[in-house]
C-alpha positions as CSV (number, residue, x, y, z in Angstrom):
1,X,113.9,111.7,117.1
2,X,114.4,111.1,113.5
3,X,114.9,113.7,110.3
4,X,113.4,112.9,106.8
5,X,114.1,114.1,103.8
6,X,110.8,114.4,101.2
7,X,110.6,115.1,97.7
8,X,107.3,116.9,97.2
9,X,106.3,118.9,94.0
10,X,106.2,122.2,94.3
11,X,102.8,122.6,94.0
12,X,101.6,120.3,96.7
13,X,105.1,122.0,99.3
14,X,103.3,125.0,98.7
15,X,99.5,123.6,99.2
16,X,101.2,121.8,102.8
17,X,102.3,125.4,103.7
18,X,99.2,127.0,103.2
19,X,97.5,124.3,105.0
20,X,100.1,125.0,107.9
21,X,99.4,128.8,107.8
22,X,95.9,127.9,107.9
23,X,95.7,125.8,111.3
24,X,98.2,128.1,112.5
25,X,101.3,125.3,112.6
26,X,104.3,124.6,111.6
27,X,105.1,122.4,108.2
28,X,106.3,120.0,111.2
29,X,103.7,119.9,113.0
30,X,101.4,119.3,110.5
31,X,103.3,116.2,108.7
32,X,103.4,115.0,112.2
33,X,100.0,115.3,112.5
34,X,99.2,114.0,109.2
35,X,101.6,111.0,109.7
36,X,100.1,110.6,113.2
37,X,96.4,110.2,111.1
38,X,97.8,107.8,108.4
39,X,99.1,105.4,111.2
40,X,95.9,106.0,113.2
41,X,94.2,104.6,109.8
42,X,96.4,101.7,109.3
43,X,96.1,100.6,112.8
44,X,92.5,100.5,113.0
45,X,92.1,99.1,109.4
46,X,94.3,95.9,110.5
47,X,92.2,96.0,113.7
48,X,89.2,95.4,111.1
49,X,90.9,92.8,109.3
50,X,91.8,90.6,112.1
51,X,88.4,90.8,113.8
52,X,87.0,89.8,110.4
53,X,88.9,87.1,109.7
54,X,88.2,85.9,113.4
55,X,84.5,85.9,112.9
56,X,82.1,84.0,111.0
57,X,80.5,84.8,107.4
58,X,77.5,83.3,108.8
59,X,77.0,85.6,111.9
60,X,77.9,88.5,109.4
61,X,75.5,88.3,106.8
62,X,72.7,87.5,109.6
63,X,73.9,91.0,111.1
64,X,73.4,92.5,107.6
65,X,69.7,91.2,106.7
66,X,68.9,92.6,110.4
67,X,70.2,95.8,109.2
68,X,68.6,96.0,105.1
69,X,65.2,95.3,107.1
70,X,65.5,98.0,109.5
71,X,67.1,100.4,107.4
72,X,64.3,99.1,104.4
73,X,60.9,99.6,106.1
């Protein structure tokens, strides 16, 4: 396990503590959690990217027009 060091202004130190207080954790937990969420984020967004850049432009804007007429009438 690692340690890091952030520099936070004060105001948003104190905002991440009352967060903390709020869902009962502690400052720890909760940048572990929030790192935890970022990452989950990242992952899923490249996840995206690749399966985008594997399919067709095509196939996608077919899917699309399906969708604006359902959504449309």
């Amino acid at each position: 396990m690692s340690t890091l060091t952030l520099r936070l202004t004060d105001e948003k130190h104190a905002r991440l503590r009352e967060l903390a207080a709020l869902q009962g954790v502690s400052m720890n937990h909760l940048i572990d959690e929030l790192t935890t969420a970022a990452l989950a984020q990242h992952a899923a967004e490249q996840r995206f990217r690749r399966s985008a850049n594997a399919g067709s432009a095509q196939k996608g804007l077919k899917i699309l027009a399906k969708l604006d007429q359902h959504f449309s009438s």
